[in-house]
C-alpha positions in Angstrom: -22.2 -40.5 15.1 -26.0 -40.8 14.2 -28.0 -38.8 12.5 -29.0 -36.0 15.6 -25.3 -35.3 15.6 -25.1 -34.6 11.6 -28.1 -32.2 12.1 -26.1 -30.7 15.0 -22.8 -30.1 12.7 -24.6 -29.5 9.8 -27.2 -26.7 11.8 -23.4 -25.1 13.5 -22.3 -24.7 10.0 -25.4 -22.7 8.6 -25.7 -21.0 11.3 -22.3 -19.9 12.2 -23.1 -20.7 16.0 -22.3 -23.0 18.5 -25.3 -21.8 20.8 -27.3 -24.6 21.7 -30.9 -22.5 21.6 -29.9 -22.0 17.9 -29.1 -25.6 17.2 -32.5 -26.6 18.9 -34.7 -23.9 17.1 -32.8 -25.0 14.1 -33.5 -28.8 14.2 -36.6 -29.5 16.1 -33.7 -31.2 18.8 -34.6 -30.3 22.5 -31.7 -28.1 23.5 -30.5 -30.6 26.6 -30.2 -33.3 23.8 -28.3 -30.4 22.1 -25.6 -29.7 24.7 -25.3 -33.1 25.2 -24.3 -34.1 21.9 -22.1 -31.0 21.6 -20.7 -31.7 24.5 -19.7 -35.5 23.6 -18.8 -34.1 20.1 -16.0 -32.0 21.9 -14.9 -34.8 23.8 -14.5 -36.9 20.7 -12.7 -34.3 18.9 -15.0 -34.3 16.1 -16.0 -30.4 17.3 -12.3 -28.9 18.4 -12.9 -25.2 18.8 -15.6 -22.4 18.7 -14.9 -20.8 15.2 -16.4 -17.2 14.3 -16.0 -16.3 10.9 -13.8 -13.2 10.0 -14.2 -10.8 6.4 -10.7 -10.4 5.8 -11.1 -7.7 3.5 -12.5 -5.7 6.4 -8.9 -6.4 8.5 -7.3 -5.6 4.9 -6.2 -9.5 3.9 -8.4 -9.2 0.6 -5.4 -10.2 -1.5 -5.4 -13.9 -1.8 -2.6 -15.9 -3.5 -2.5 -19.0 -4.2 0.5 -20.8 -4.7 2.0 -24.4 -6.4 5.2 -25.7 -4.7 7.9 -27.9 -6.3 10.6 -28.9 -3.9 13.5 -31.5 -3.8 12.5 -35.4 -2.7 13.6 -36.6 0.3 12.4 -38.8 3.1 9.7 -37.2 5.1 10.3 -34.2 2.9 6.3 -33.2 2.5 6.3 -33.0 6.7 9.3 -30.9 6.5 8.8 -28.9 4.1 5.5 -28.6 4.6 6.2 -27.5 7.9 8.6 -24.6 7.0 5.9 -23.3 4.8 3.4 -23.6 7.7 5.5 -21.4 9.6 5.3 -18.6 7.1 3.7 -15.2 8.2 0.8 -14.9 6.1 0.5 -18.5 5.2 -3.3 -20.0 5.9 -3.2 -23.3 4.5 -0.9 -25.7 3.1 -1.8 -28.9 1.3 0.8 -31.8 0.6 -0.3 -32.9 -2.8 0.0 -35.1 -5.9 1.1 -34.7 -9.3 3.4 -32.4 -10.8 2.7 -30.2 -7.5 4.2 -31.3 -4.3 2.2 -28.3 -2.1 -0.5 -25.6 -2.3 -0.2 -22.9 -0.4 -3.2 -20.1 0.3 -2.2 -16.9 2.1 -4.2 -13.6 2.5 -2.2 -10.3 2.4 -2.8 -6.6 2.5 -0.3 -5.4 -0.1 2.4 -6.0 -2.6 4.8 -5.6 0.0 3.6 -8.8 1.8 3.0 -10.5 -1.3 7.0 -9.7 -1.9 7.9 -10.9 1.1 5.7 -14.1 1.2 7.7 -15.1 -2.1 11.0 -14.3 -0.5 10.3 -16.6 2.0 9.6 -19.2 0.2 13.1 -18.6 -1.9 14.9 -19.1 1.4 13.2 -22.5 1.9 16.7 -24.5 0.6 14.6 -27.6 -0.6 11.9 -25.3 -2.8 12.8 -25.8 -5.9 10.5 -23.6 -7.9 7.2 -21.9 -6.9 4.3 -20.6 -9.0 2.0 -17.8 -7.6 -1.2 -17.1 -8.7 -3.4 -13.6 -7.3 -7.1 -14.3 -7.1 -9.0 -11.9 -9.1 -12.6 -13.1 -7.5 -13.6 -15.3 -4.8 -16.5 -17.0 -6.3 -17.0 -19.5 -3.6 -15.3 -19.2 -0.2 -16.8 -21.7 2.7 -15.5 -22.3 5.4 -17.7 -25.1 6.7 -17.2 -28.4 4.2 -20.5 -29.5 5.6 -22.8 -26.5 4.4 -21.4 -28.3 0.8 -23.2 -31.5 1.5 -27.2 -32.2 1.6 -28.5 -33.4 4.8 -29.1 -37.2 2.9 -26.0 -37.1 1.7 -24.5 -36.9 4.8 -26.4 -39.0 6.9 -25.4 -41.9 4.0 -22.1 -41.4 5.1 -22.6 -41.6 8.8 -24.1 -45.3 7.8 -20.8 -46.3 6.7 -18.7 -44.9 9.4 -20.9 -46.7 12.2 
């Protein structure tokens, strides 16, 4: 990756758009160049899907929880566990982590009634050992793109390490 393909990514995450017009008007990058590199991007896995980005409090999933997960030790435990919690209805994300944690879960619900049912999945799970929910009172930050975090110099410093 060089620095026309940061642009790229980092013009797809402000934007919210894949379209290569956008990209080019974005970055002063001539739109075939665009394609191109989006195109190569894709076939390098580094770009693996056309994302839109949803308000879930419009589809009713404005309740987010987020939840710590202590379970039993075992070999390859975190895949397998980590796995069951995957599986969950209403389960977005699950991080295998360290410390006093082994996981942390984030799921967005409608209603106490899924919020009651998420935890009473998570009791059937035999190797959780204890779980400890929290309900988010106020997203104050909520991006999805890691790379709208990041200044373009910032990121093109670490594309001079990666090459």
């Amino acid at each position: 990756m060089d620095q026309r393909d940061i642009r790229i990514l980092q013009a797809i995450a402000q934007l919210g758009s894949g379209s290569p017009d956008e990209i080019a008007d974005h970055t002063d990058i001539p739109k075939s160049t665009v394609h191109y590199r989006l195109t190569k991007l894709k076939e390098a896995d580094v770009v693996t899907n056309d994302l839109f980005d949803i308000d879930l409090e419009k589809l009713g999933l404005d309740i987010t929880v987020v939840t710590e997960v202590i379970a039993e030790y075992d070999e390859q435990y975190h895949k397998q566990v980590g796995n069951k919690l995957a599986d969950i209805e209403g389960v977005n994300q699950v991080y295998f982590t360290m410390g006093d944690t082994d996981f942390v879960v984030i799921s967005h619900l409608s209603d106490r009634e899924m919020v009651n049912r998420l935890i009473s999945d998570y009791e059937r799970i035999d190797e959780v050992v204890r779980t400890s929910s929290q309900f988010v009172v106020e997203t104050v930050k909520d991006e999805p793109n890691p790379l709208n975090d990041f200044e373009l110099e910032t990121l093109l410093e670490q594309t001079h390490e990666i090459d």
